[in-house]
N, C-alpha and C positions, 0 to 999 in steps of 0.2 A: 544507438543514439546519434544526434546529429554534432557532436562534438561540445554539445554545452554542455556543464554538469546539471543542469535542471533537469527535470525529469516528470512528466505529469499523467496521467490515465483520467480517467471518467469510467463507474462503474452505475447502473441502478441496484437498489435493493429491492426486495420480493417485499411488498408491502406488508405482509403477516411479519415480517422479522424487523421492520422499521425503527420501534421503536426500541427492541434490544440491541440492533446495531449501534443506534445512539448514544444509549446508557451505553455500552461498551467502550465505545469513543469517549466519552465523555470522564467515566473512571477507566482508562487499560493500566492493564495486569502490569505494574510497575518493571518487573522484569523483560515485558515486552521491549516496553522502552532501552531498557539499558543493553536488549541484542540488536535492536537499532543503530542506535549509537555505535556500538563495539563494529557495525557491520561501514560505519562510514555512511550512513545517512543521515543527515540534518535538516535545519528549516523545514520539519515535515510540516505541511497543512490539510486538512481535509477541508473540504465547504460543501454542504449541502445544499438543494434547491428542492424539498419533494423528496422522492425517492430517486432523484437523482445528487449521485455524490462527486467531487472532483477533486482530487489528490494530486498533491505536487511537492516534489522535495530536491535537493540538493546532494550529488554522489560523485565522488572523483570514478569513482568504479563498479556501476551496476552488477555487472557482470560477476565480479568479489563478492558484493553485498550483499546479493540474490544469492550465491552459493553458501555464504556465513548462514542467512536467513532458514535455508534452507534445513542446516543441522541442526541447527538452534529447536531443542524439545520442547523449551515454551513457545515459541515462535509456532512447530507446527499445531501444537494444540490449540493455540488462538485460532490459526487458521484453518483449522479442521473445522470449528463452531462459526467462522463466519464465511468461509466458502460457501457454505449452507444456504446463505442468506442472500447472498448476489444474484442476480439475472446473469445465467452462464456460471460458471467457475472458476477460477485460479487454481494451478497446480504448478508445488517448484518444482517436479519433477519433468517438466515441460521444459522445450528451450525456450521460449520467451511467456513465463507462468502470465505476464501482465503489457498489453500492447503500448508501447507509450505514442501521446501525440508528441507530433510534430510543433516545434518552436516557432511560430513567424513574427516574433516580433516580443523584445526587451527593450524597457527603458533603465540607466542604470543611474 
């Protein structure tokens, strides 16, 4: 990362999975959240546009958070069912599971 703790991607989803993606977002698995949280990620946001989705949150330590993520059993079953669903894939057992964009520009 570029030394901010913000942290952003952009991913599309495969149009047949659209609308489960959404209900998914829209109720997640409560414990998801809470290995979020436990992993040091906040202000999470998702925005969609179409099938394209853009995610952005706040981490003193990806690198941590990504590895917590990674053990976390509920964690990989969400993402077992919605890897599925993306154009491309994510995998934690990647070095970089998720590419982040590049910051140019915060107003504070």
């Amino acid at each position: 990362m570029n030394g901010s703790n913000k942290y952003a991607w952009t991913w599309r989803i495969k149009e047949e999975h659209l609308a489960a993606y959404v209900e998914m977002h829209l109720q997640p698995w409560p414990k998801v959240l809470v290995e979020h949280s436990q992993a040091g990620i906040r202000n999470y946001s998702i925005f969609q546009q179409g099938n394209q989705f853009f995610y952005c949150f706040e981490c003193d330590d990806t690198e941590a958070a990504f590895a917590y993520i990674k053990k976390s059993e509920v964690c990989q079953r969400w993402n077992a069912i919605t890897s599925k669903m993306v154009e491309g894939s994510f995998d934690f057992n990647e070095p970089d599971p998720i590419v982040a964009m590049r910051e140019v520009f915060f107003l504070r």
